[in-house]
C-alpha positions in Angstrom: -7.6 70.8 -93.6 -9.1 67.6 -93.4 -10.4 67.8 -97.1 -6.0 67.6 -97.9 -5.5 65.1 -95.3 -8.3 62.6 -95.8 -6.4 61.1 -99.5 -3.3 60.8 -97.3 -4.8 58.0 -95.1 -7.2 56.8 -97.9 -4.1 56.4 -100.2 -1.8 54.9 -97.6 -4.3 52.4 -96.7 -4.7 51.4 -100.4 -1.0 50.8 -101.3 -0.6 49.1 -98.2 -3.0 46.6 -99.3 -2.3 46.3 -102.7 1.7 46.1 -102.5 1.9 44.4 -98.8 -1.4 42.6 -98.6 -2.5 44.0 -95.1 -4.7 46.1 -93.4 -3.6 49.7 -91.9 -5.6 50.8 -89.3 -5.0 55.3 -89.1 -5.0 56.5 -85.6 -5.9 59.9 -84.8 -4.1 62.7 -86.9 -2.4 65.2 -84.9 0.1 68.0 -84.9 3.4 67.4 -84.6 5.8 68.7 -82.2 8.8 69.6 -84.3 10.7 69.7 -81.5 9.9 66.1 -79.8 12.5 63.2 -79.6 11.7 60.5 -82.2 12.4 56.9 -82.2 11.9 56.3 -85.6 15.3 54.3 -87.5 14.5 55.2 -91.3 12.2 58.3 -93.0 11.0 58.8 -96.5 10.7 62.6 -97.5 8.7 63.8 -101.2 8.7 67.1 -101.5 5.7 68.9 -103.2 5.8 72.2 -105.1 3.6 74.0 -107.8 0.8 75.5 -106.2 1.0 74.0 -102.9 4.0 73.5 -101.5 5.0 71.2 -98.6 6.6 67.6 -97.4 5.2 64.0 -96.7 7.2 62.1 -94.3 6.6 58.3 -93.6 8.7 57.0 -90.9 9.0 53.6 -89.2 11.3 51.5 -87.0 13.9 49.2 -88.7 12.1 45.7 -87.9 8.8 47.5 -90.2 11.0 48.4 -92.9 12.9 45.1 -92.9 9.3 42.8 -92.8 7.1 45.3 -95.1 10.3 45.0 -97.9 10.4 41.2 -97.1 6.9 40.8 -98.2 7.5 43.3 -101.4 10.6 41.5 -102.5 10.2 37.6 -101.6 13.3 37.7 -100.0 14.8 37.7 -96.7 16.3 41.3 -95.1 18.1 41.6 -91.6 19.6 45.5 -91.9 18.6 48.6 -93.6 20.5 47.7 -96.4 19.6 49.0 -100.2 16.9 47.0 -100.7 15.3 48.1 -97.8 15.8 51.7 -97.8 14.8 51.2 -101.8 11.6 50.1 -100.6 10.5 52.5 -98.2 11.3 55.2 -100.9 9.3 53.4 -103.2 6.2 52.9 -101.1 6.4 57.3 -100.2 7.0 57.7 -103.9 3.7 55.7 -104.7 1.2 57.4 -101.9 2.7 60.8 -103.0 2.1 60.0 -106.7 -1.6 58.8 -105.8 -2.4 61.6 -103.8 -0.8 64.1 -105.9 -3.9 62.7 -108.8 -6.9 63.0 -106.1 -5.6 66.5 -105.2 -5.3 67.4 -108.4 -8.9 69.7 -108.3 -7.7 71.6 -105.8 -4.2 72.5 -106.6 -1.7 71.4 -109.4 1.2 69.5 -107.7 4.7 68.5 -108.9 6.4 65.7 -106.1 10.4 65.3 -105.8 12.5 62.0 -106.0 12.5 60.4 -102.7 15.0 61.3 -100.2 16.0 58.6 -97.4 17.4 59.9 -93.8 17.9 56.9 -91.5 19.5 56.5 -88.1 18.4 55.7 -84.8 16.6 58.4 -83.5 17.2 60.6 -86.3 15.5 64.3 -87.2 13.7 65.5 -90.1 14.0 68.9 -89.8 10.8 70.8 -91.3 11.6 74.5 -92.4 10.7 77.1 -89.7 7.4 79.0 -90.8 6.1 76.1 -93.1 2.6 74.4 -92.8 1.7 73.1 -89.6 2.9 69.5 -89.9 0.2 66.9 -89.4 1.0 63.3 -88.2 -1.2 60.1 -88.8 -0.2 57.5 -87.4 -0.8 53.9 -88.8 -1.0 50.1 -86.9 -0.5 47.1 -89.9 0.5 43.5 -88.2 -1.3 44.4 -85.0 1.3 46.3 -83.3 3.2 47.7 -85.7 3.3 52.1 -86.0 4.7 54.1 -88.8 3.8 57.9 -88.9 3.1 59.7 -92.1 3.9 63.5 -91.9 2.0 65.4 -93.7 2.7 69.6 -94.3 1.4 71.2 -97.4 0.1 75.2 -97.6 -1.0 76.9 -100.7 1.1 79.2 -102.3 0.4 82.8 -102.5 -0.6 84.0 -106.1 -1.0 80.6 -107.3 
């Protein structure tokens, strides 16, 4: 597994200093607990068929979003407004695209739009029987965590 999940964190760290200019420092991976309380205000969902099939999740807290879409856009947020939630689409949209191409020799991916779920304390719900869902969570601006979610299984036959 950690052959899939290694160009997750590699990725992630790369667009985050390209596109925001900082560091990420990657915790520990884990498994999820799909059934633990979150406190995460906005999530970014790719989906990924062909012959794997799966999700990547990157959630964060409001006051993330709002200073990492700051940076991006030069211009002063306060609120998850469209901007915002544009961005954190944008930035999922970009790691899945990258890691889609260094996965490439091992399976032959196709990656969805993005899809957006915000709310305080809000659920992604994962479906029952899918991949065990791996967490990494990241640090930028010292203190700062997002999570990426990462669940992705090979299909049969494929």
């Amino acid at each position: 597994m950690e052959k899939y999940i290694q160009p997750f964190i590699d990725v992630c760290k790369n667009v985050f200093k390209e596109f925001i200019g900082f560091d990420l420092t990657a915790g520990r991976p884990y498994f999820a607990d799909t059934n633990a309380i979150t406190d995460w205000d906005i999530s970014a969902i790719i989906g990924l068929t062909g012959e794997a099939r799966g999700a990547v999740v990157m959630s964060m807290k409001k006051d993330l979003a709002v200073k990492v879409t700051d940076i991006l856009t030069g211009t002063r947020h306060t609120a998850l407004d469209d901007e915002v939630v544009d961005a954190v689409g944008e930035i999922v949209n970009i790691i899945a695209g990258n890691v889609k191409k260094n996965l490439e020799e091992a399976f032959r991916l196709v990656i969805s739009l993005p899809t957006i779920v915000q709310g305080a304390e809000h659920e992604v719900k994962w479906p029952h029987g899918q991949a065990r869902i791996i967490c990494i969570p990241f640090t930028i601006f010292e203190n700062d965590v997002f999570n990426l979610s990462v669940a992705i299984e090979a299909v049969k036959g494929a």
